[in-house]
mmCIF file as Biopython writes it, N, C-alpha, C and O atoms, coordinates in Angstrom:
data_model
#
loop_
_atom_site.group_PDB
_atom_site.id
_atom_site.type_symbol
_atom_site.label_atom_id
_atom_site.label_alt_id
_atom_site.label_comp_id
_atom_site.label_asym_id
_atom_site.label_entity_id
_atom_site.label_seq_id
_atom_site.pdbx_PDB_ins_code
_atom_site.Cartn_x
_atom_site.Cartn_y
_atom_site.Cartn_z
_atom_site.occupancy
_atom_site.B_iso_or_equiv
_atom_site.auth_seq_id
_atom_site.auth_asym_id
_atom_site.pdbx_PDB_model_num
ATOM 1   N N  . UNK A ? 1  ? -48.627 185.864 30.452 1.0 0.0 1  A 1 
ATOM 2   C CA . UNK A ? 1  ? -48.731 184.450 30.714 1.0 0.0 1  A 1 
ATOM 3   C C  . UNK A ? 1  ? -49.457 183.721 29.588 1.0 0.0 1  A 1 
ATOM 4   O O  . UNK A ? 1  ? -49.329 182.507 29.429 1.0 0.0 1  A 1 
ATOM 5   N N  . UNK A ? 2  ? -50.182 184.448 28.850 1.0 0.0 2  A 1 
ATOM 6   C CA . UNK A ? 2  ? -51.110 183.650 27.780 1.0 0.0 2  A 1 
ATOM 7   C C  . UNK A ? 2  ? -50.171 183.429 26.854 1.0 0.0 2  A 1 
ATOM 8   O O  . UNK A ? 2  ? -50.309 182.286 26.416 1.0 0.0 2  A 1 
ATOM 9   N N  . UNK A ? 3  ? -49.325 183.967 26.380 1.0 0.0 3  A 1 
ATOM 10  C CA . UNK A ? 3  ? -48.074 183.734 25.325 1.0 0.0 3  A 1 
ATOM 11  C C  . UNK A ? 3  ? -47.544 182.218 25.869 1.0 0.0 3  A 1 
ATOM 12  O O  . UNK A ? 3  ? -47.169 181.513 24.932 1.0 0.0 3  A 1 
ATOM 13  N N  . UNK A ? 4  ? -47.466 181.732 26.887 1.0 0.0 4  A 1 
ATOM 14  C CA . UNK A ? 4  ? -46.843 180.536 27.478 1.0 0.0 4  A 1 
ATOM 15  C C  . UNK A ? 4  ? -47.540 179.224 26.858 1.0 0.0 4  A 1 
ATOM 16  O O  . UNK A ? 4  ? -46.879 178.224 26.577 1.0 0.0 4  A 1 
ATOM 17  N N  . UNK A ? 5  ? -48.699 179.300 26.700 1.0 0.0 5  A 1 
ATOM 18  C CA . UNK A ? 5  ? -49.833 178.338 26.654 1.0 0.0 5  A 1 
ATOM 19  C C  . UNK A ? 5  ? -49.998 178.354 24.653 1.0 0.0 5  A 1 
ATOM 20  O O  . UNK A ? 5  ? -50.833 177.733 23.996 1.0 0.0 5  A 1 
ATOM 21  N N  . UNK A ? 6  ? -49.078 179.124 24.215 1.0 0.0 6  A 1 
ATOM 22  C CA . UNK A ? 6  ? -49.828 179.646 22.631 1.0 0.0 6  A 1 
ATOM 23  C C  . UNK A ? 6  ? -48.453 179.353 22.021 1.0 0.0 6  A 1 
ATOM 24  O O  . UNK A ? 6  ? -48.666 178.915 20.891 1.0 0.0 6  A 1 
ATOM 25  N N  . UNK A ? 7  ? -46.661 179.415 22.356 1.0 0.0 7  A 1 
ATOM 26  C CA . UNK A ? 7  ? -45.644 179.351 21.700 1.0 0.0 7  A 1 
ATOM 27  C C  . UNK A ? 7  ? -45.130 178.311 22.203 1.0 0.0 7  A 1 
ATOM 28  O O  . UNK A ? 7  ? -45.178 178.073 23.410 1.0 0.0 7  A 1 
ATOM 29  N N  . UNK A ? 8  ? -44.273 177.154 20.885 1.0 0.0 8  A 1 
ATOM 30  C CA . UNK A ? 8  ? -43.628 176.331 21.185 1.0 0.0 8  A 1 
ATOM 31  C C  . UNK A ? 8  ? -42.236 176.191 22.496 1.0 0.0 8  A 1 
ATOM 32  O O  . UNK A ? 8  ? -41.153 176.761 22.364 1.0 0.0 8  A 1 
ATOM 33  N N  . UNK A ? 9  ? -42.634 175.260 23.771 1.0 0.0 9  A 1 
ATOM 34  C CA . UNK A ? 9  ? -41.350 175.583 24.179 1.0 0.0 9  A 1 
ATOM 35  C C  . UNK A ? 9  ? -40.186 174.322 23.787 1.0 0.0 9  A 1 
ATOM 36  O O  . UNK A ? 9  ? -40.669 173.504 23.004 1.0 0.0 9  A 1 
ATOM 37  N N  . UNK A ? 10 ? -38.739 174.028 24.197 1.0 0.0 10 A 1 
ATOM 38  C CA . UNK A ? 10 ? -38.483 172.922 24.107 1.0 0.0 10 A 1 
ATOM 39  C C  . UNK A ? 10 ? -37.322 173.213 25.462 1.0 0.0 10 A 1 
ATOM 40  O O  . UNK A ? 10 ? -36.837 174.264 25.880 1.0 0.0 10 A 1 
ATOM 41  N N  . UNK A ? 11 ? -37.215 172.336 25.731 1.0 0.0 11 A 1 
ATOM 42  C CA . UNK A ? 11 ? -36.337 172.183 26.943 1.0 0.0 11 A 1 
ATOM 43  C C  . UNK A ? 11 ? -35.493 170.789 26.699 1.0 0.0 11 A 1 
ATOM 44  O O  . UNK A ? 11 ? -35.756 169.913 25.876 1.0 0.0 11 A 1 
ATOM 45  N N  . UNK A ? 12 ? -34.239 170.831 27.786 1.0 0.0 12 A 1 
ATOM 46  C CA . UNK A ? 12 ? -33.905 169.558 27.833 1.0 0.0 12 A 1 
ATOM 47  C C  . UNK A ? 12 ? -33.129 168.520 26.576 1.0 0.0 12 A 1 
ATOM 48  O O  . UNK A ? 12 ? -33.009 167.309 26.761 1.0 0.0 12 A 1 
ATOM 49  N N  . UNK A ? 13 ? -32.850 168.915 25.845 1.0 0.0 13 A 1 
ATOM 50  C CA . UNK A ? 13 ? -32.772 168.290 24.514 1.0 0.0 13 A 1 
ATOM 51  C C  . UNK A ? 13 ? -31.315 168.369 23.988 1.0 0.0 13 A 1 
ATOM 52  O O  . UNK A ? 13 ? -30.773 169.335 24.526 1.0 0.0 13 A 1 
ATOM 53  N N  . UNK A ? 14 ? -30.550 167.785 23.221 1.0 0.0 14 A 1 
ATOM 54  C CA . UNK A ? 14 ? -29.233 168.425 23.126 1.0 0.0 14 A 1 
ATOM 55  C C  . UNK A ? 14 ? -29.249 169.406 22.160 1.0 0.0 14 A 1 
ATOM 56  O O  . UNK A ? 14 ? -30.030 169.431 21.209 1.0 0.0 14 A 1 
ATOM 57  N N  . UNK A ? 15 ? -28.090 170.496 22.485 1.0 0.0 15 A 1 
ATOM 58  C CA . UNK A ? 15 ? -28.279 171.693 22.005 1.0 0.0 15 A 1 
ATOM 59  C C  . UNK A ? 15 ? -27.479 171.486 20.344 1.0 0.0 15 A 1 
ATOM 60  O O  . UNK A ? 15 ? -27.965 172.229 19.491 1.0 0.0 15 A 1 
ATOM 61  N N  . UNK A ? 16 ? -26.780 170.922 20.047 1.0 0.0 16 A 1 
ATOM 62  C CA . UNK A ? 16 ? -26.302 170.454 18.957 1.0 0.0 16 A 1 
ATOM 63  C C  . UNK A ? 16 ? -27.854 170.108 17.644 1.0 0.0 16 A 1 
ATOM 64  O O  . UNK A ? 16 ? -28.410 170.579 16.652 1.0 0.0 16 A 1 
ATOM 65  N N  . UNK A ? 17 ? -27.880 169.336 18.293 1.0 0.0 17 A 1 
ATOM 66  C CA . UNK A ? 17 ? -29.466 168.386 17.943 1.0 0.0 17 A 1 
ATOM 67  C C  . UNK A ? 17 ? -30.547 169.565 17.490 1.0 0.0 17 A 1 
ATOM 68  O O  . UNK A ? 17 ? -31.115 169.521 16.399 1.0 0.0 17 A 1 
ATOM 69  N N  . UNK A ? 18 ? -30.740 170.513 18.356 1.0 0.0 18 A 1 
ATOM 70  C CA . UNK A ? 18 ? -31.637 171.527 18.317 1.0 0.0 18 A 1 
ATOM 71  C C  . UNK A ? 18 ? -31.374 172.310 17.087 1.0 0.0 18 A 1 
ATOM 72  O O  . UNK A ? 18 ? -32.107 172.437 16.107 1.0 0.0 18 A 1 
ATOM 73  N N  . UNK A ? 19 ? -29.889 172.945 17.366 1.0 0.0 19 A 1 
ATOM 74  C CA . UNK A ? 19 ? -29.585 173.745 16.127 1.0 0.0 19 A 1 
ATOM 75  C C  . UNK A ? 19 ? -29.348 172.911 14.632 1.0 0.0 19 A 1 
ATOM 76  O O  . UNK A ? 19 ? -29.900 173.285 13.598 1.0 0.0 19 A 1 
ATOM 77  N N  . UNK A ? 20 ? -28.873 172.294 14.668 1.0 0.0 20 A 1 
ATOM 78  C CA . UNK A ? 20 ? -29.040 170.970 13.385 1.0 0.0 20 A 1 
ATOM 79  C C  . UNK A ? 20 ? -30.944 171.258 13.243 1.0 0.0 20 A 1 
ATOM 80  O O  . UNK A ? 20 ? -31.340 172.029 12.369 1.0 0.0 20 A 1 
ATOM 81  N N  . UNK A ? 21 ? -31.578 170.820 13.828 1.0 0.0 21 A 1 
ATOM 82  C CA . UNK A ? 21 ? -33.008 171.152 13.194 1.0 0.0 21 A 1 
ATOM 83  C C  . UNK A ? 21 ? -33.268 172.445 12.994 1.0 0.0 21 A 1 
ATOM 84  O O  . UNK A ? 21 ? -33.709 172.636 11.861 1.0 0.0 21 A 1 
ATOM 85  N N  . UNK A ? 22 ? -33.169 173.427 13.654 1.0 0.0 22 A 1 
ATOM 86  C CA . UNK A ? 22 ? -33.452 174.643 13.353 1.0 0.0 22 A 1 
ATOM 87  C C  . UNK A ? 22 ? -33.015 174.850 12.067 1.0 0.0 22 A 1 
ATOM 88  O O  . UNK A ? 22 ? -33.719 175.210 11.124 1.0 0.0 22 A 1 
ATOM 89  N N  . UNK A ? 23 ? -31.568 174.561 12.045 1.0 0.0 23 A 1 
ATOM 90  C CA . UNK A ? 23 ? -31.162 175.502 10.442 1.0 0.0 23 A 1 
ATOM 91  C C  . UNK A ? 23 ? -31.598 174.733 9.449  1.0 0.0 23 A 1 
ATOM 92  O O  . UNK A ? 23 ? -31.665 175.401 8.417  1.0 0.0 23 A 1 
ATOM 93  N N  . UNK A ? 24 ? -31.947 173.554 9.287  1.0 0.0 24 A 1 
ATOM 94  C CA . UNK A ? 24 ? -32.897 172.689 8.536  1.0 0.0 24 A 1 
ATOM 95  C C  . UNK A ? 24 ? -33.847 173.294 8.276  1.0 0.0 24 A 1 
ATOM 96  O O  . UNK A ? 24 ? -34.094 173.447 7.080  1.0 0.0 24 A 1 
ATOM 97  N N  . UNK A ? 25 ? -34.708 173.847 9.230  1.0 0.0 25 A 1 
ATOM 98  C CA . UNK A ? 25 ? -35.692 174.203 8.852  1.0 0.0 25 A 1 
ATOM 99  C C  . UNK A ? 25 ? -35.962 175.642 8.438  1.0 0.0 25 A 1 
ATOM 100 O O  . UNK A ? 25 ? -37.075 176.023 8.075  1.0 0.0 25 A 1 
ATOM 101 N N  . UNK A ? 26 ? -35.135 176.242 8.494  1.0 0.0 26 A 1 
ATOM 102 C CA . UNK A ? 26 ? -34.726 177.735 7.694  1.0 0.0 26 A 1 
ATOM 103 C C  . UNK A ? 26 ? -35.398 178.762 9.097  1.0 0.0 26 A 1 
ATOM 104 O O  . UNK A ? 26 ? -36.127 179.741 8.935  1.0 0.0 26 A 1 
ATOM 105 N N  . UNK A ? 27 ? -34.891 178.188 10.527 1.0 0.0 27 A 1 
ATOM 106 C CA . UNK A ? 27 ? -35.655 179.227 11.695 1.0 0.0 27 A 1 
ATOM 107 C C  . UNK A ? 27 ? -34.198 179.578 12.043 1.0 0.0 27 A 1 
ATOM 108 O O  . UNK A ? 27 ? -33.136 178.962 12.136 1.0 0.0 27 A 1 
ATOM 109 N N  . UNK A ? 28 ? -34.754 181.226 12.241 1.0 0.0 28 A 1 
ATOM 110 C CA . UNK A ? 28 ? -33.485 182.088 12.927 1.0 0.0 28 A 1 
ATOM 111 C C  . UNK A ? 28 ? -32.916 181.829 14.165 1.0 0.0 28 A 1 
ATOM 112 O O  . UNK A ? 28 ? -33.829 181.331 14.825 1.0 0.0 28 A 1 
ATOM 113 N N  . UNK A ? 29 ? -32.046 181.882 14.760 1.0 0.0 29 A 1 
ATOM 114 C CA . UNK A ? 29 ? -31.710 181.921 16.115 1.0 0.0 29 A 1 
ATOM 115 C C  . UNK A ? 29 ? -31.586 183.195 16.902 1.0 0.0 29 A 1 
ATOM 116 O O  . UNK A ? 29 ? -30.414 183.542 16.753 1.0 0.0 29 A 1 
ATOM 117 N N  . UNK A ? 30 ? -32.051 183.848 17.474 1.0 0.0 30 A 1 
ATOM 118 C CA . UNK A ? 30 ? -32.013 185.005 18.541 1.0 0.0 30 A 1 
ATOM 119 C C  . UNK A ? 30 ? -31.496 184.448 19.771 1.0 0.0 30 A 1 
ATOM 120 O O  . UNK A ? 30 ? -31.964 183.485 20.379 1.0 0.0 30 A 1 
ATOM 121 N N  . UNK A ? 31 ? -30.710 184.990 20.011 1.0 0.0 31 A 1 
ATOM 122 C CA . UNK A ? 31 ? -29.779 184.845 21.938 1.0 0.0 31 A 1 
ATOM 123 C C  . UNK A ? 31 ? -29.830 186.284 21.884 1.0 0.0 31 A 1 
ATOM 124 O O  . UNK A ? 31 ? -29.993 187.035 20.922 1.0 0.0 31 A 1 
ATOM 125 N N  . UNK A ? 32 ? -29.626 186.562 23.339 1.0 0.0 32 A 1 
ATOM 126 C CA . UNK A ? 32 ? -29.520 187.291 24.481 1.0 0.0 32 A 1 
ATOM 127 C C  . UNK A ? 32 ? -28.209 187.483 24.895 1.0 0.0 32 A 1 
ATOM 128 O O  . UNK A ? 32 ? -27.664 186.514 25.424 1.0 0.0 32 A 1 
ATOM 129 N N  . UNK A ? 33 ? -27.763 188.213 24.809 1.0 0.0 33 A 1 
ATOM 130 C CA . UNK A ? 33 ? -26.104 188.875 25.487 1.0 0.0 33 A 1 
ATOM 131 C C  . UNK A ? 33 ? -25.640 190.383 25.936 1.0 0.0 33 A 1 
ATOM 132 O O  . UNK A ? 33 ? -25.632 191.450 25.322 1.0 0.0 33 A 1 
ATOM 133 N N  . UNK A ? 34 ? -25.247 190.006 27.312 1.0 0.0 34 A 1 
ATOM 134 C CA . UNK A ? 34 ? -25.113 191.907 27.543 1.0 0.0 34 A 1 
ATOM 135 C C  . UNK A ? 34 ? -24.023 192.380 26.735 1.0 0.0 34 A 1 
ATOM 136 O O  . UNK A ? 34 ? -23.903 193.570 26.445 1.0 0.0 34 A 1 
ATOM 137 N N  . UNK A ? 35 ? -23.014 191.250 26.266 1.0 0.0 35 A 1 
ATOM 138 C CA . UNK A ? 35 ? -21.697 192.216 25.308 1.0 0.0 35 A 1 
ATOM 139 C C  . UNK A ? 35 ? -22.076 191.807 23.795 1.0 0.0 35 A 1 
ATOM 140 O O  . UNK A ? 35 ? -21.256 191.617 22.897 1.0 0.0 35 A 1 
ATOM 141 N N  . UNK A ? 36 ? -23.985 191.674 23.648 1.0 0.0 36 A 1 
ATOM 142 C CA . UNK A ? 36 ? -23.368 191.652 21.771 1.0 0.0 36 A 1 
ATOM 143 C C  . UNK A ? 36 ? -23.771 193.136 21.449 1.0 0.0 36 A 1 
ATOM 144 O O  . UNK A ? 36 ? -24.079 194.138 22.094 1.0 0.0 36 A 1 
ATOM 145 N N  . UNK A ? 37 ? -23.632 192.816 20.256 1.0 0.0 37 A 1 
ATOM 146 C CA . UNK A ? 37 ? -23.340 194.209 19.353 1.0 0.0 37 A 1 
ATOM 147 C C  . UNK A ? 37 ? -24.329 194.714 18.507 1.0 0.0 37 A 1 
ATOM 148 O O  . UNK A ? 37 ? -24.430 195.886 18.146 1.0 0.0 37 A 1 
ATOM 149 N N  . UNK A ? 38 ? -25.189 193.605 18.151 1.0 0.0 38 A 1 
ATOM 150 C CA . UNK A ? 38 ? -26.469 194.627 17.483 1.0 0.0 38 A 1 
ATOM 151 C C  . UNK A ? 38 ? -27.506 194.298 18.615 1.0 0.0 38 A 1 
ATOM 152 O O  . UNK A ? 38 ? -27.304 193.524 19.550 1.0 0.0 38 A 1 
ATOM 153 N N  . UNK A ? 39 ? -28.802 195.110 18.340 1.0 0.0 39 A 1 
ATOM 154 C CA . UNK A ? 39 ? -29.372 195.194 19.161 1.0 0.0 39 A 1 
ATOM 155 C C  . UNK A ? 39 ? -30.931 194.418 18.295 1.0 0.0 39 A 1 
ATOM 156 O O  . UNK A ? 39 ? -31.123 194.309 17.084 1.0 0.0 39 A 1 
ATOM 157 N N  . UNK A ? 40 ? -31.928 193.943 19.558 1.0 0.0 40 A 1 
ATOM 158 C CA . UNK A ? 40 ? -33.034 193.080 19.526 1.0 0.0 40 A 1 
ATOM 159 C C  . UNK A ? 40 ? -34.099 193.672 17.432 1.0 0.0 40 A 1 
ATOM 160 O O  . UNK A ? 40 ? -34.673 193.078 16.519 1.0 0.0 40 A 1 
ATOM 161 N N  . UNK A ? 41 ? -33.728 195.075 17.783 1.0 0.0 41 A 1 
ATOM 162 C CA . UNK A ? 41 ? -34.616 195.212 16.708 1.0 0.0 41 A 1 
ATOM 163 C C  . UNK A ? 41 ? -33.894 195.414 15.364 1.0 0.0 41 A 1 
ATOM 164 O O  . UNK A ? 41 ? -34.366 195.845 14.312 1.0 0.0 41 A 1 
ATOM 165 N N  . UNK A ? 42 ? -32.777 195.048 15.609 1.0 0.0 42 A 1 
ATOM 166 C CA . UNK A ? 42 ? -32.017 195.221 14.249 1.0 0.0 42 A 1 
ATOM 167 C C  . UNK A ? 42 ? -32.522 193.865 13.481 1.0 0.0 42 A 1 
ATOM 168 O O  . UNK A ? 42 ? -32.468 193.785 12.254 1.0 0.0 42 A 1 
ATOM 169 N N  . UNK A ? 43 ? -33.099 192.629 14.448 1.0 0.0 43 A 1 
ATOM 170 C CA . UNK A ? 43 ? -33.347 191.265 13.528 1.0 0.0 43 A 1 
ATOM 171 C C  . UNK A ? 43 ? -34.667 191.577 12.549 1.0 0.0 43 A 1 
ATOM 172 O O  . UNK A ? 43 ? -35.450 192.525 12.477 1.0 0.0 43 A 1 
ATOM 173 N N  . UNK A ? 44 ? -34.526 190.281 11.811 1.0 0.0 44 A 1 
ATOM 174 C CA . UNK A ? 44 ? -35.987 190.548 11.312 1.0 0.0 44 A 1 
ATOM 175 C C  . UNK A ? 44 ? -36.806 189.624 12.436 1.0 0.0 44 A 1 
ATOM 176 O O  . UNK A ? 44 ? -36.405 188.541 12.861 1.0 0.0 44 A 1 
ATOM 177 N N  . UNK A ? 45 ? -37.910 190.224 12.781 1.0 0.0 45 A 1 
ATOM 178 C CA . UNK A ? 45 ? -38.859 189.582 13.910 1.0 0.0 45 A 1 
ATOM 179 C C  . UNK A ? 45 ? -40.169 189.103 12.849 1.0 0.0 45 A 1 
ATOM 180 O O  . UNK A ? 45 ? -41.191 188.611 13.327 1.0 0.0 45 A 1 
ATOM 181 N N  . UNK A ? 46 ? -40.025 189.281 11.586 1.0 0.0 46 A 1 
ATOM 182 C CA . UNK A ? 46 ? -41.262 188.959 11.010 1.0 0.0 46 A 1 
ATOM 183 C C  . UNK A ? 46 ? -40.981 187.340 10.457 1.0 0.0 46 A 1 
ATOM 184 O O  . UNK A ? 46 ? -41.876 186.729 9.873  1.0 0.0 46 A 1 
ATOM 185 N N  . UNK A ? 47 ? -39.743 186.781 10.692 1.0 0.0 47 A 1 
ATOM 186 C CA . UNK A ? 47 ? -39.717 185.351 10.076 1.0 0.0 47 A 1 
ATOM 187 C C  . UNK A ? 47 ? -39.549 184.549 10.745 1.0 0.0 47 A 1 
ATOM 188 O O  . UNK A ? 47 ? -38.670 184.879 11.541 1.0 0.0 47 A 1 
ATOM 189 N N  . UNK A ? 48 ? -39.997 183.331 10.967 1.0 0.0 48 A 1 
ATOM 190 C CA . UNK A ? 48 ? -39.326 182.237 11.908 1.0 0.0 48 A 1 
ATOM 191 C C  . UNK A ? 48 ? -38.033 182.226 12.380 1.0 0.0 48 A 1 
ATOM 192 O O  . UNK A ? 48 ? -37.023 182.066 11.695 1.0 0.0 48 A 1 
ATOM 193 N N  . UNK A ? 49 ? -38.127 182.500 14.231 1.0 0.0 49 A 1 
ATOM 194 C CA . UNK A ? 49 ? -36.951 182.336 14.474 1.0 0.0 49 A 1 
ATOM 195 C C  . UNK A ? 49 ? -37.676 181.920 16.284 1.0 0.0 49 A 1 
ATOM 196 O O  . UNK A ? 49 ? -38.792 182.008 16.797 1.0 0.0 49 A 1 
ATOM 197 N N  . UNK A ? 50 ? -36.168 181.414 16.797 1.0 0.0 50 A 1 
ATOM 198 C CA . UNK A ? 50 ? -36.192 180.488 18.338 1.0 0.0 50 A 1 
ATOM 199 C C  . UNK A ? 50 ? -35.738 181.366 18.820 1.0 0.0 50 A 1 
ATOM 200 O O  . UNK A ? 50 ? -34.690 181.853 18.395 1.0 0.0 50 A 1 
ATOM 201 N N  . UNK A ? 51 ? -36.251 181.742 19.643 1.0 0.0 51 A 1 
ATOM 202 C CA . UNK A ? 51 ? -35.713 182.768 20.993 1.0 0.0 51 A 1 
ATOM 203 C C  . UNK A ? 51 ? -34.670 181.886 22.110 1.0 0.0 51 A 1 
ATOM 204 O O  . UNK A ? 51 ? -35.233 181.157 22.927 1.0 0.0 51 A 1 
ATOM 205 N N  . UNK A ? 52 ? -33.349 181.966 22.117 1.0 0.0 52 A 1 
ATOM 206 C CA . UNK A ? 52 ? -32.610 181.112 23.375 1.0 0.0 52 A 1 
ATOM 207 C C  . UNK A ? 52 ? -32.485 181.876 24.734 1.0 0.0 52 A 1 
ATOM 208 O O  . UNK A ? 52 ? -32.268 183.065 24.964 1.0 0.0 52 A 1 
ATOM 209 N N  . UNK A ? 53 ? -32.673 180.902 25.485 1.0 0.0 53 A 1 
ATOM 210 C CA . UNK A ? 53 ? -32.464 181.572 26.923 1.0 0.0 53 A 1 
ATOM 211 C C  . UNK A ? 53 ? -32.102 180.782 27.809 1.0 0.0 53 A 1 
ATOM 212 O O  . UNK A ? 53 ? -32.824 179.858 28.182 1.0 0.0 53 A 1 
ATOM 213 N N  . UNK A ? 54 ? -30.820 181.035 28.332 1.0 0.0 54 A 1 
ATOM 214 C CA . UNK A ? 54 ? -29.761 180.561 28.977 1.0 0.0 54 A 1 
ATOM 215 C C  . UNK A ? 54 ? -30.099 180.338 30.336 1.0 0.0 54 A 1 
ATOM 216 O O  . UNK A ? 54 ? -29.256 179.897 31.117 1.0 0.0 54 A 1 
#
């Protein structure tokens, strides 16, 4: 729960809009899918990136 109070959230916002800033700002995108194909630790976790959750 302390992670909640310490990482940016954003909600609500259009999702277009969101990713237009993200890749602006050189942050990765991570999603969640039971049919993708690489797996969580294949990313790099050491650089800016947005965790999505559906």
């Amino acid at each position: 729960m302390g992670s909640l109070f310490q990482v940016p959230v954003v909600n609500g916002l259009d999702d277009n809009e969101i990713i237009k800033w993200l890749n602006h700002n050189s942050i990765n995108i991570i999603a969640a899918d039971l049919d993708g194909e690489e797996y969580y630790y294949s990313a790099n976790l050491k650089e800016p990136l947005a965790l999505v959750i559906v």
